[in-house]
C-alpha positions in Angstrom: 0.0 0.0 0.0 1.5 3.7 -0.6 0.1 6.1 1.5 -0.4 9.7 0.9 2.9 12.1 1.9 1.9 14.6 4.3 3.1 17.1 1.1 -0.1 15.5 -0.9 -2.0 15.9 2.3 -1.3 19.8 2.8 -1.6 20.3 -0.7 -5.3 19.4 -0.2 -5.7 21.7 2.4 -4.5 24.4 0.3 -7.3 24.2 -2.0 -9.8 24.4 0.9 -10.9 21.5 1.5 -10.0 19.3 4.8 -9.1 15.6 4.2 -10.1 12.8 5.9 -10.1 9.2 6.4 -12.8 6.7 6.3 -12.8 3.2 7.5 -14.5 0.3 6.8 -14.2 -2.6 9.8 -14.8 -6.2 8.6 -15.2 -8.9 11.1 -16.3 -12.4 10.4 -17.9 -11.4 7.1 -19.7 -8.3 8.8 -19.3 -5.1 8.1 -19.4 -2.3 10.9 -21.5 0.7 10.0 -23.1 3.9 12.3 -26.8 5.3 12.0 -26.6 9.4 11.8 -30.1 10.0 13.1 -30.2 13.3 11.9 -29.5 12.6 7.9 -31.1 9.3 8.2 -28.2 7.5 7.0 -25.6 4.7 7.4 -22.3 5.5 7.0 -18.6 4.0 7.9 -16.9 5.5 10.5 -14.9 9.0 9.3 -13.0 12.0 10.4 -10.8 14.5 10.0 -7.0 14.6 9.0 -5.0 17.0 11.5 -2.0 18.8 10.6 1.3 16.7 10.8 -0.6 13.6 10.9 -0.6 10.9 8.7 -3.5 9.2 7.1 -2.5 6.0 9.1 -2.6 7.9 12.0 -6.1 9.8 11.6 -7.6 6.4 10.9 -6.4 5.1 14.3 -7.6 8.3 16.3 -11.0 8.4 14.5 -12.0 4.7 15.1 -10.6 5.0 18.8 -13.3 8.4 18.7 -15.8 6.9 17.1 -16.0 2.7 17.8 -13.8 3.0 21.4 -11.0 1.6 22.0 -11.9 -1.6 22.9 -12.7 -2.8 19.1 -9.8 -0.7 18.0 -6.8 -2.1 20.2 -6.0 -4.7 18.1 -6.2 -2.8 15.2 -3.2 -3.4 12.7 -2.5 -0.4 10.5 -0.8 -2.7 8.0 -4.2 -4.6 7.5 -5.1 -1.3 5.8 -5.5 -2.6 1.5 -6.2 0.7 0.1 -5.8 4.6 0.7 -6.4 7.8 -2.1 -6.4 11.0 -2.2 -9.7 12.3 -4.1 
């Protein structure tokens, strides 16, 4: 896997927009999704880049935010199979 530089990353940021990382946990054939109430929707869990960080590293933080760390402790950033920069 090649992951983004943090020059491709601040290069996005430059242009106004913020990047950002989503995941998409897989467990025994099942995927792990959250319900946003208020846009009726299902989406993977998602966040923020912050400055200086890499995208390996955002992807750690946010799932730690947003699934706690007991599902993410064991997490392997080399498992990650694909990363872009859109």
């Amino acid at each position: 896997m090649r992951s983004p530089t943090l020059e491709q990353i601040n290069d996005i940021r430059k242009t106004g927009f913020r990047p950002g990382v989503v995941g998409c946990l897989i467990n025994n054939d099942k995927v792990l999704l959250f319900y946003k109430r208020e846009y009726d929707q299902w989406t993977f869990p998602q966040g923020g880049i912050n400055n200086g960080e890499t995208g390996e590293q955002a992807l750690v933080r946010n799932m730690r935010s947003e699934v706690g760390e007991s599902l993410v402790k064991n997490f392997d950033p080399s498992a990650i199979i694909y990363t872009t920069l859109l």
